[in-house]
PATOR-609674 format. One record per atom (N, C-alpha, C): residue number from 0; atom name; x, y, z. Coordinates in Angstrom, 2 decimals. Last residue first. Layout:
+-----+------+---------+---------+---------+
| pos | site |       x |       y |       z |
+-----+------+---------+---------+---------+
| NUM |   CA |       X |       Y |       Z |
...
+-----+------+---------+---------+---------+
This chain:
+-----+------+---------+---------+---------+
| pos | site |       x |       y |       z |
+-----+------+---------+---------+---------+
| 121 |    N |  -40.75 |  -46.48 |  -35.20 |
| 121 |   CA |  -40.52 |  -46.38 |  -34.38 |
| 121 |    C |  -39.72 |  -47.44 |  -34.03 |
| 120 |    N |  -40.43 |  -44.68 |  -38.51 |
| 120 |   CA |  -40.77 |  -45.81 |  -37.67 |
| 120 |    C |  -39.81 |  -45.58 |  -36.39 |
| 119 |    N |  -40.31 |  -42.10 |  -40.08 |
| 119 |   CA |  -41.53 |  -42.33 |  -39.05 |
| 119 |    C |  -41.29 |  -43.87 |  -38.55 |
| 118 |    N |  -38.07 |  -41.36 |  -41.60 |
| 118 |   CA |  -39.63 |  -42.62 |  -42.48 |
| 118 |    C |  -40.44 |  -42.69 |  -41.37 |
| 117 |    N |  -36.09 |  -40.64 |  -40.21 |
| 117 |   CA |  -36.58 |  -39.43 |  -41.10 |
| 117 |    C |  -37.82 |  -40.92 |  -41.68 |
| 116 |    N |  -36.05 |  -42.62 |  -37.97 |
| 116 |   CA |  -36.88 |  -40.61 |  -37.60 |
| 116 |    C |  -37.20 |  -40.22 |  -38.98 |
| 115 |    N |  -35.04 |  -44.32 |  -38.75 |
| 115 |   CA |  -36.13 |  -44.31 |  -38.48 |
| 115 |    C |  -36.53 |  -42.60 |  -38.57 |
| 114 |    N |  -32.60 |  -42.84 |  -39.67 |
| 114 |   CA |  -33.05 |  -43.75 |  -40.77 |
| 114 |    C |  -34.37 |  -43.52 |  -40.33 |
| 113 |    N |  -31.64 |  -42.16 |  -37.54 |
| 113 |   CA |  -31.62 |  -40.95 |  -38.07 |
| 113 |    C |  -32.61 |  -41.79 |  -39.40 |
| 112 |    N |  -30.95 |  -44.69 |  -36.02 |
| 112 |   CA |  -32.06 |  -43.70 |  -35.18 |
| 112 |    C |  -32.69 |  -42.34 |  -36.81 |
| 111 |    N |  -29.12 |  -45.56 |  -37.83 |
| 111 |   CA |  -30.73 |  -46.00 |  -37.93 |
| 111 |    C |  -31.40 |  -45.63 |  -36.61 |
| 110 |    N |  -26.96 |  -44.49 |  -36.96 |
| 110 |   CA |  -27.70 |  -44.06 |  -38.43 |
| 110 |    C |  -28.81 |  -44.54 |  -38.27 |
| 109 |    N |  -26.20 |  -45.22 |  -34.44 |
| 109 |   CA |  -27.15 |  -43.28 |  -34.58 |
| 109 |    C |  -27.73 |  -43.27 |  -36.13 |
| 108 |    N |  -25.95 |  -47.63 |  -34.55 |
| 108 |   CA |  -27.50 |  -47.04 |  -34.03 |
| 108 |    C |  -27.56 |  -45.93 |  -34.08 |
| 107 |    N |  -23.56 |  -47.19 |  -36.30 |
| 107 |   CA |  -24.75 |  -48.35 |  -36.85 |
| 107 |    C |  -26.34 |  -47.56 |  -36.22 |
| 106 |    N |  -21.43 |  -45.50 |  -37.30 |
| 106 |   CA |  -22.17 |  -45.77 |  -35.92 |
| 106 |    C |  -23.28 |  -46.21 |  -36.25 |
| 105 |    N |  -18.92 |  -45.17 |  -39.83 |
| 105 |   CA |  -20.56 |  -44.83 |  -39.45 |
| 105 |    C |  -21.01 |  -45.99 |  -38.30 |
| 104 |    N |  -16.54 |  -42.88 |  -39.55 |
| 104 |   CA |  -16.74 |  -44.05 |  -39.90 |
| 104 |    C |  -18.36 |  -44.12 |  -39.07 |
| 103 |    N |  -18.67 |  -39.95 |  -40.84 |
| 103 |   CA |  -17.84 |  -41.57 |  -40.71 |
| 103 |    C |  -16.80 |  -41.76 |  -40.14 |
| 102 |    N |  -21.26 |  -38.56 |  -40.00 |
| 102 |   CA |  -20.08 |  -38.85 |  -40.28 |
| 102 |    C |  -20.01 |  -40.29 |  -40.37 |
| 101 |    N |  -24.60 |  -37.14 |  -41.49 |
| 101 |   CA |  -23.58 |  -37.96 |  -40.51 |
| 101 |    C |  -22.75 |  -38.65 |  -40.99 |
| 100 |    N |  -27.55 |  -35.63 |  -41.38 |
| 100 |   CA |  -26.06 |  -35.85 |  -41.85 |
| 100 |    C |  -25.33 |  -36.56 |  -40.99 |
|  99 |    N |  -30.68 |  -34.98 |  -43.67 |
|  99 |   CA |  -29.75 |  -34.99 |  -42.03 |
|  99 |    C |  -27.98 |  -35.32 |  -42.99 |
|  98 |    N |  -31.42 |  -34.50 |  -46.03 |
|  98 |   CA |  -32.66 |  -34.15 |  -44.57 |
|  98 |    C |  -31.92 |  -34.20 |  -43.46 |
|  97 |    N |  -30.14 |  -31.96 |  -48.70 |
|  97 |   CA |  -30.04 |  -33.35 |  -47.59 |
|  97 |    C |  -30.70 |  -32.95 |  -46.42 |
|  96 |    N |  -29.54 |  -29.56 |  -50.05 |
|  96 |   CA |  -30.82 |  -30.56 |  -49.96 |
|  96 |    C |  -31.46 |  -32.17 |  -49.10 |
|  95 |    N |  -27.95 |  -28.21 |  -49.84 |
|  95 |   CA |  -27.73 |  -28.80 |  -50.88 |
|  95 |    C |  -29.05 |  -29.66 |  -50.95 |
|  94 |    N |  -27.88 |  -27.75 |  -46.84 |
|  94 |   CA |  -28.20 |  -26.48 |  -48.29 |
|  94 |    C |  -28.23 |  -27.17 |  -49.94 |
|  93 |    N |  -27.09 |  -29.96 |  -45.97 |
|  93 |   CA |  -28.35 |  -29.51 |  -45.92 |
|  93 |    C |  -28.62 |  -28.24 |  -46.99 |
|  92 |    N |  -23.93 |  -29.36 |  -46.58 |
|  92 |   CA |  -25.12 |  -30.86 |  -47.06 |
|  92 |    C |  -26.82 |  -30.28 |  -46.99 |
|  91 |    N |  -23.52 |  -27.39 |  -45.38 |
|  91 |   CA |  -23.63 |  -27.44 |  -46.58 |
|  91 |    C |  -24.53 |  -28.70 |  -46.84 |
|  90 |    N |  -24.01 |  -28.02 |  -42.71 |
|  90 |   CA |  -24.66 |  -26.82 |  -43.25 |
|  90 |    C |  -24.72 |  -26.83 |  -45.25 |
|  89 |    N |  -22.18 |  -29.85 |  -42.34 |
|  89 |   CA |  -23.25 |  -29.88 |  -42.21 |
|  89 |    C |  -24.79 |  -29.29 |  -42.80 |
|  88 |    N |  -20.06 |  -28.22 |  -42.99 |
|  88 |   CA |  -19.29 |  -29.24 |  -43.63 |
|  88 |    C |  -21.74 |  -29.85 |  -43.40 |
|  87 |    N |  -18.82 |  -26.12 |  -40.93 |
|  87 |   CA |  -19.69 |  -26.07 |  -42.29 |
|  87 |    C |  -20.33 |  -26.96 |  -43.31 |
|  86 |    N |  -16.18 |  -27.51 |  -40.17 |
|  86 |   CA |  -16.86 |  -26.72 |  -39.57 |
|  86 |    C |  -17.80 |  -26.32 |  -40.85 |
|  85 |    N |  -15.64 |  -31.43 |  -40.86 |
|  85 |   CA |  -15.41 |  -30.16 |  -40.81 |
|  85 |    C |  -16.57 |  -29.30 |  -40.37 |
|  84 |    N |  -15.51 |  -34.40 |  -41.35 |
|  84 |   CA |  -16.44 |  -33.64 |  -40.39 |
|  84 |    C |  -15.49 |  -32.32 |  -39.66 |
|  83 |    N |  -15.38 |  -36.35 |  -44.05 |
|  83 |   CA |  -15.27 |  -35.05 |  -43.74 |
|  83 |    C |  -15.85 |  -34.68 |  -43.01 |
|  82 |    N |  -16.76 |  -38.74 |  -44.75 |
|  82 |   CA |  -15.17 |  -38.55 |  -43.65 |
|  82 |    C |  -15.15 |  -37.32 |  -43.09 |
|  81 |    N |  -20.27 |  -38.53 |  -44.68 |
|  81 |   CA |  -19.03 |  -37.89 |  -45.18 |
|  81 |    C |  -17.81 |  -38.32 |  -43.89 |
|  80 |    N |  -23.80 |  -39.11 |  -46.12 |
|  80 |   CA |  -22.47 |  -39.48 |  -45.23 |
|  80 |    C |  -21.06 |  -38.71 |  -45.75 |
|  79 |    N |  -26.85 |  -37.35 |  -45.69 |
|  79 |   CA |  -25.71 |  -37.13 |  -46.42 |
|  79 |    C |  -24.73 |  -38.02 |  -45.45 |
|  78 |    N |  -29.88 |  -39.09 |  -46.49 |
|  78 |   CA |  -28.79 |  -38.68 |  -45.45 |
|  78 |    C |  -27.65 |  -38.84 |  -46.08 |
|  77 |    N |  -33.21 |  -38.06 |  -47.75 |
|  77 |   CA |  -31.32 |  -38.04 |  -48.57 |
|  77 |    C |  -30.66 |  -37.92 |  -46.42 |
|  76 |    N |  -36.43 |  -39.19 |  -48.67 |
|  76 |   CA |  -34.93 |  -38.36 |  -48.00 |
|  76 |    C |  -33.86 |  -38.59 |  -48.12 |
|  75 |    N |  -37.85 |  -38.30 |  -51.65 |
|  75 |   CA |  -36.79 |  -39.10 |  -50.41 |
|  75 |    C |  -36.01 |  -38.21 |  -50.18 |
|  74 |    N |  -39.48 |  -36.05 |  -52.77 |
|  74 |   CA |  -39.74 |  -36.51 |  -51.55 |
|  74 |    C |  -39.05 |  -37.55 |  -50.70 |
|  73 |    N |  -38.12 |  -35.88 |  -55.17 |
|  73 |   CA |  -37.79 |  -35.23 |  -54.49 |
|  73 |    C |  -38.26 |  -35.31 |  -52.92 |
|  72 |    N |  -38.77 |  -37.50 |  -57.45 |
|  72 |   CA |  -37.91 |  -38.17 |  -56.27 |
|  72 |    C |  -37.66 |  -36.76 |  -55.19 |
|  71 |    N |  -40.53 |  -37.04 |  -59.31 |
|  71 |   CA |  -40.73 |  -37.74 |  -59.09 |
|  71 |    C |  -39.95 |  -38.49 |  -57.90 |
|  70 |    N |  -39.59 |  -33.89 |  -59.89 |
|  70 |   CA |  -40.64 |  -34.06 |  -58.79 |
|  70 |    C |  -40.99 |  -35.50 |  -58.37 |
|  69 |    N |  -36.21 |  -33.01 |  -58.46 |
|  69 |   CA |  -36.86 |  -34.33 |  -60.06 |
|  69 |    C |  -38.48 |  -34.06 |  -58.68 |
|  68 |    N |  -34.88 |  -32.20 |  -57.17 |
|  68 |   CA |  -35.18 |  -31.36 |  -58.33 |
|  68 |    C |  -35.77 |  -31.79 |  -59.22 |
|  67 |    N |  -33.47 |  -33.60 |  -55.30 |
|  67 |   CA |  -34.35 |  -32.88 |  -54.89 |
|  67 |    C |  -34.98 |  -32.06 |  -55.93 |
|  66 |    N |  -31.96 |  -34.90 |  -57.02 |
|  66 |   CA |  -32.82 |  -35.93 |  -56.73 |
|  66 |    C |  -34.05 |  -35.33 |  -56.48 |
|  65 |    N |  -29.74 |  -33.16 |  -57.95 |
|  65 |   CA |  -30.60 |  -33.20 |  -58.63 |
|  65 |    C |  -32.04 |  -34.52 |  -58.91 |
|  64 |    N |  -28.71 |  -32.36 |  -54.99 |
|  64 |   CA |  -29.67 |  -31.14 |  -55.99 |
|  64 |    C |  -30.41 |  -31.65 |  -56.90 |
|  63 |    N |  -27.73 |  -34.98 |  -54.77 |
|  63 |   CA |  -28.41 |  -34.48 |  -54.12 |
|  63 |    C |  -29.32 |  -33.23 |  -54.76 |
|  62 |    N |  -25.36 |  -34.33 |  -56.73 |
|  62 |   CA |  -26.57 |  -35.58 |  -57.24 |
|  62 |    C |  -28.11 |  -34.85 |  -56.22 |
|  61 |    N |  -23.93 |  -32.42 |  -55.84 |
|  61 |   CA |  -24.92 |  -31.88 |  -56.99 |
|  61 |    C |  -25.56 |  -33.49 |  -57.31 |
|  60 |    N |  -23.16 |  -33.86 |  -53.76 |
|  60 |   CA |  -23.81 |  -32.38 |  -53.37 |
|  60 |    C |  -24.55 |  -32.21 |  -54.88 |
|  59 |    N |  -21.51 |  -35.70 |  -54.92 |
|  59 |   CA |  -23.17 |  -36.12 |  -53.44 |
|  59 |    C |  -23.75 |  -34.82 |  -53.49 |
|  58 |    N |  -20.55 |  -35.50 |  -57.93 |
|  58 |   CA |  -20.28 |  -35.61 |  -56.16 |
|  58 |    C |  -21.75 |  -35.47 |  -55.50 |
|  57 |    N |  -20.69 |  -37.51 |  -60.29 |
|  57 |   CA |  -21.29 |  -36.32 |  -60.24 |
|  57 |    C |  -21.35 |  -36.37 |  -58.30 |
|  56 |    N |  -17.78 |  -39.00 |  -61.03 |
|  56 |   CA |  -18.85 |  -38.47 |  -61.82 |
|  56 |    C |  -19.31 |  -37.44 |  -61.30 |
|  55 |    N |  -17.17 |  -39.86 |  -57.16 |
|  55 |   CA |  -17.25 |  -39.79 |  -59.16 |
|  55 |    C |  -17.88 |  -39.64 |  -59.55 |
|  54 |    N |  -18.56 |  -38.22 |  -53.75 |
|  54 |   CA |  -18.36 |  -39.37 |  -55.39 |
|  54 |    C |  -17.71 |  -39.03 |  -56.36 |
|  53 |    N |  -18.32 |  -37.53 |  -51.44 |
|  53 |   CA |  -17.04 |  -37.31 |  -51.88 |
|  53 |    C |  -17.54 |  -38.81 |  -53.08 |
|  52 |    N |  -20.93 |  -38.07 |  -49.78 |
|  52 |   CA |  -20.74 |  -36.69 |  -50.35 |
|  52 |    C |  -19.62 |  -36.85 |  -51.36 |
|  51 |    N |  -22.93 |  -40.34 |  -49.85 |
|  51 |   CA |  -21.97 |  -40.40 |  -49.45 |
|  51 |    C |  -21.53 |  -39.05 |  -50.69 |
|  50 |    N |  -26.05 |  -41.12 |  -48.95 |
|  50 |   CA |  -25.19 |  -40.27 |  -50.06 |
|  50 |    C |  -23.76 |  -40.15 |  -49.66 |
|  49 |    N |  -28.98 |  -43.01 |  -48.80 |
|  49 |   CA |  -27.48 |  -43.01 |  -48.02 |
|  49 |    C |  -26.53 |  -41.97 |  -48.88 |
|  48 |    N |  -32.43 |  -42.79 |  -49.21 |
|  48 |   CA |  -31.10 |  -42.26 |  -49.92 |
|  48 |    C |  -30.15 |  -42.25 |  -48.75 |
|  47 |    N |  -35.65 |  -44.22 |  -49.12 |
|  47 |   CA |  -34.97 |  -43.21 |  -48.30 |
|  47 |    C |  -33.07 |  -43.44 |  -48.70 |
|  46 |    N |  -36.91 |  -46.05 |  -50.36 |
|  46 |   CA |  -37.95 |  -44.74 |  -49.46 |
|  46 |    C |  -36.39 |  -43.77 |  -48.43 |
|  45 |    N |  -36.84 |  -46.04 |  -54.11 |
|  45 |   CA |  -35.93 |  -45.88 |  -52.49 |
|  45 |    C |  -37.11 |  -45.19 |  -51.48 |
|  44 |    N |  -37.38 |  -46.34 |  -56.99 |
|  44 |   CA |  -37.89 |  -45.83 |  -55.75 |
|  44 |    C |  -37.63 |  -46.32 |  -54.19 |
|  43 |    N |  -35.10 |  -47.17 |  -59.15 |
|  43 |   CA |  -35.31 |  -47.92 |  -58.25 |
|  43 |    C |  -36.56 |  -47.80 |  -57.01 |
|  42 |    N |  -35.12 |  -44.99 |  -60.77 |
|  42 |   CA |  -35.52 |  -46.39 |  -61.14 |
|  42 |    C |  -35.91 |  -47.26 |  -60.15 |
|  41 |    N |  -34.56 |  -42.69 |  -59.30 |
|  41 |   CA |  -35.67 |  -43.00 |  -60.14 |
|  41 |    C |  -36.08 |  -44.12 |  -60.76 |
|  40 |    N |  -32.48 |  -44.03 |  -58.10 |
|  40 |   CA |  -33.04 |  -42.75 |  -57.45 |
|  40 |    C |  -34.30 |  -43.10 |  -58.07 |
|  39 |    N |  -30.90 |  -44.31 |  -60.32 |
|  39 |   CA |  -31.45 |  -45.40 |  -59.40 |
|  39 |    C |  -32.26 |  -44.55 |  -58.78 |
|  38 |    N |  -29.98 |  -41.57 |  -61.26 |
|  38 |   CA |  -30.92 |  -42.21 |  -62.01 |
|  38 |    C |  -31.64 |  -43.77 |  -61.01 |
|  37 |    N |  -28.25 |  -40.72 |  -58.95 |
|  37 |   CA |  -29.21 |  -40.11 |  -59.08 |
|  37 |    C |  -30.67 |  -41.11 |  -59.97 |
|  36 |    N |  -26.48 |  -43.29 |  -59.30 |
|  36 |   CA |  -26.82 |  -42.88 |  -57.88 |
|  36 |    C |  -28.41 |  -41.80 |  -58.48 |
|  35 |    N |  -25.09 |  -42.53 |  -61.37 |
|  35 |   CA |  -25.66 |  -43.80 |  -61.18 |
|  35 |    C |  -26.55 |  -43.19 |  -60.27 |
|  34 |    N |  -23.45 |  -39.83 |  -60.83 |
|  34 |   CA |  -25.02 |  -40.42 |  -61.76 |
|  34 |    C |  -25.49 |  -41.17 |  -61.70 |
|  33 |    N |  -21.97 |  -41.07 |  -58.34 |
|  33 |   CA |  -23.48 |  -40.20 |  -58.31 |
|  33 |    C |  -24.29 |  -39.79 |  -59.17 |
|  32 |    N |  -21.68 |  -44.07 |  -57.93 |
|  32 |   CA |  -20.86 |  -42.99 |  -58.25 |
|  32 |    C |  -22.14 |  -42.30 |  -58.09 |
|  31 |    N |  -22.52 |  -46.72 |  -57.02 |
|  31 |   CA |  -21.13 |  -46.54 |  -57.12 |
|  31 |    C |  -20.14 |  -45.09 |  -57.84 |
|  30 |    N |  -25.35 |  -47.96 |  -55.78 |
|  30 |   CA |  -24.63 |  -47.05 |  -56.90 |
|  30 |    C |  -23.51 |  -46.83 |  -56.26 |
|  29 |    N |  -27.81 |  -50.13 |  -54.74 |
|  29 |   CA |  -26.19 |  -49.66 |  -54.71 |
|  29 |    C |  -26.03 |  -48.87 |  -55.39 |
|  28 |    N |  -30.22 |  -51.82 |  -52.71 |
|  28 |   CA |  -29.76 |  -51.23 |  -53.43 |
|  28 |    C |  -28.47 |  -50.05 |  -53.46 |
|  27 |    N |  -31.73 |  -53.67 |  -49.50 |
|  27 |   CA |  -30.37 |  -52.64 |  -50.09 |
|  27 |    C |  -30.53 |  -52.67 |  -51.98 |
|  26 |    N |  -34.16 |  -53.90 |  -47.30 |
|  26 |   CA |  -34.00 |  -53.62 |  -48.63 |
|  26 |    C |  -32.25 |  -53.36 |  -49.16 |
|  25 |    N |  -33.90 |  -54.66 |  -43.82 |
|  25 |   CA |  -33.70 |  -53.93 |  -44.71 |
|  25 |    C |  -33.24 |  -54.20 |  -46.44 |
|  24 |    N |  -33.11 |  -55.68 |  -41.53 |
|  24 |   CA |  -34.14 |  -56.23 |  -42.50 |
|  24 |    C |  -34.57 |  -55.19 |  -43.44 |
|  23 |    N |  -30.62 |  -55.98 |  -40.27 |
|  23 |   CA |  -31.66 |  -55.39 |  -39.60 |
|  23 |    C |  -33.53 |  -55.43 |  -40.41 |
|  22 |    N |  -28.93 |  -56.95 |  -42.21 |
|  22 |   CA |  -28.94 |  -57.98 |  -40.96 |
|  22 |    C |  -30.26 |  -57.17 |  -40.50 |
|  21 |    N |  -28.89 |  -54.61 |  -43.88 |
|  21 |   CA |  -29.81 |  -55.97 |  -44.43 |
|  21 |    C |  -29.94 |  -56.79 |  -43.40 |
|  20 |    N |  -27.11 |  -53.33 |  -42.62 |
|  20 |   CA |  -28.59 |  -52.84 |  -42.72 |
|  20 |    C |  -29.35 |  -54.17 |  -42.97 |
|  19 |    N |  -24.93 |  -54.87 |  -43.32 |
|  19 |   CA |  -25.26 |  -54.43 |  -41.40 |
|  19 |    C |  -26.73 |  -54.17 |  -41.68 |
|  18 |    N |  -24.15 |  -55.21 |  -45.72 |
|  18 |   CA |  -24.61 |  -56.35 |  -44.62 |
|  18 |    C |  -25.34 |  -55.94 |  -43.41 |
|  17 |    N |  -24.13 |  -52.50 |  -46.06 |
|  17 |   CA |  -24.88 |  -52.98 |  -46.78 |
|  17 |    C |  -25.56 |  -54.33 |  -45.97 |
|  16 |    N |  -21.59 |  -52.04 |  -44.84 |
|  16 |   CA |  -22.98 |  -50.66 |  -44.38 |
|  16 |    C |  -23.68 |  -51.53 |  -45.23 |
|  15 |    N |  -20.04 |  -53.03 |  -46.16 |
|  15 |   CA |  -20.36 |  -53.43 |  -44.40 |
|  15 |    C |  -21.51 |  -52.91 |  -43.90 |
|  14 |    N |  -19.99 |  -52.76 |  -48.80 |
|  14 |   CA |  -20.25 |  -54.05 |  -48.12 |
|  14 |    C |  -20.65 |  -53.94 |  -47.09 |
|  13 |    N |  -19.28 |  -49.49 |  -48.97 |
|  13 |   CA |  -20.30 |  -49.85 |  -48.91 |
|  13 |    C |  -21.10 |  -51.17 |  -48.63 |
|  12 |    N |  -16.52 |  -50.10 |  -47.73 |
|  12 |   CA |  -17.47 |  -48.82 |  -46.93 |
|  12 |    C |  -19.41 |  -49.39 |  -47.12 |
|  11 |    N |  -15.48 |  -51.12 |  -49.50 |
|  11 |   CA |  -15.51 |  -51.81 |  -48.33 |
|  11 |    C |  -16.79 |  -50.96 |  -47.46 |
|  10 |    N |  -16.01 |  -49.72 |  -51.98 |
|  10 |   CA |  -16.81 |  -51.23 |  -51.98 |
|  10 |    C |  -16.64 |  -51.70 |  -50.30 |
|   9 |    N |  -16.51 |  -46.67 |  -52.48 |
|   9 |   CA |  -15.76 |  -47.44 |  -51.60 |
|   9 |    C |  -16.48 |  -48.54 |  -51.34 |
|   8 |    N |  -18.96 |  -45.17 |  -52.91 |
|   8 |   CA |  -18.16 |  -45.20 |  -53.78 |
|   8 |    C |  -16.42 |  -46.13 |  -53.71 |
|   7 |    N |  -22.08 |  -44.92 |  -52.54 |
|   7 |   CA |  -21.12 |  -44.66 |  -52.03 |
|   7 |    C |  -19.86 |  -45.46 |  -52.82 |
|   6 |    N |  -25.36 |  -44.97 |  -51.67 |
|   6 |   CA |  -24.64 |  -44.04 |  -53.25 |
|   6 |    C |  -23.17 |  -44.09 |  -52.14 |
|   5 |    N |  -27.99 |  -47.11 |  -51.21 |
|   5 |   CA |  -26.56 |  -47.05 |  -50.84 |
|   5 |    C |  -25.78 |  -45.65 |  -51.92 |
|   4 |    N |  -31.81 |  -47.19 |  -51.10 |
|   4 |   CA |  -29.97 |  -46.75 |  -51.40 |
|   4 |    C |  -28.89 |  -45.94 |  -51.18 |
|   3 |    N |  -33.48 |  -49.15 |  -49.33 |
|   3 |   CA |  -32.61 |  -48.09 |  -49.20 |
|   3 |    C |  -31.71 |  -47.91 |  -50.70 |
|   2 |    N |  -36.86 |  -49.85 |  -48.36 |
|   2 |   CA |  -35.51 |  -50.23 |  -49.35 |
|   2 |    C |  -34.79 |  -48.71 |  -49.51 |
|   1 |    N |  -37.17 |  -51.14 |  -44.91 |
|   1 |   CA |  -37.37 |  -50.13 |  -45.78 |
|   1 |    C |  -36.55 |  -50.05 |  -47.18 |
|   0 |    N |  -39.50 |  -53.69 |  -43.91 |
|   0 |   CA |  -38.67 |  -52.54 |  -43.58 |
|   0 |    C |  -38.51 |  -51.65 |  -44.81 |
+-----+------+---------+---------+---------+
């Protein structure tokens, strides 16, 4: 399957979303703020980024800019997560560089419909 990282900043948020994927056979890797988060990015090669928008250090929106700005990572995809499901709130993530988006508290089969779709598995 696929190795992911986690960028989220809430140990409960990120345990459950960590067990749940790995029950499905999935890779996990972690960061706990969004420099971390960006440099794993590059250390780690992820085929595909969890971002949780509201980090320390450097928030989901400018890590995101600067994953999409490295030529060596700019081809993962980034799904932005957020509490925040405000009016714009979408639009921005994607202007920022994120391939999709979705709220929280997080719905196991719409994220890994949105997981598969953006890596092509069926």
């Amino acid at each position: 399957m696929a190795k992911i990282l986690i960028v989220e900043d809430n140990e409960m948020n990120l345990d459950m979303l960590s067990r749940r994927l790995k029950r499905k056979g999935h890779e996990i890797v972690s960061a706990m703020d969004g420099g971390k988060g960006v440099e794993m990015s590059q250390t780690e090669s992820p085929d595909i980024i969890l971002m949780d928008m509201g980090l320390p250090v450097i928030d989901g929106w400018e890590a995101t800019r600067r994953i999409k700005a490295e030529p060596k990572t700019a081809n993962i995809p980034v799904i932005a997560l957020t509490a925040h499901a405000i009016a714009g709130d979408r639009e921005k993530c994607i202007a920022a560089g994120c391939d999709d988006y979705d709220t929280k508290p997080i719905e196991l089969p719409r994220l890994l419909s949105k997981i598969n779709g953006l890596l092509g598995i069926c």
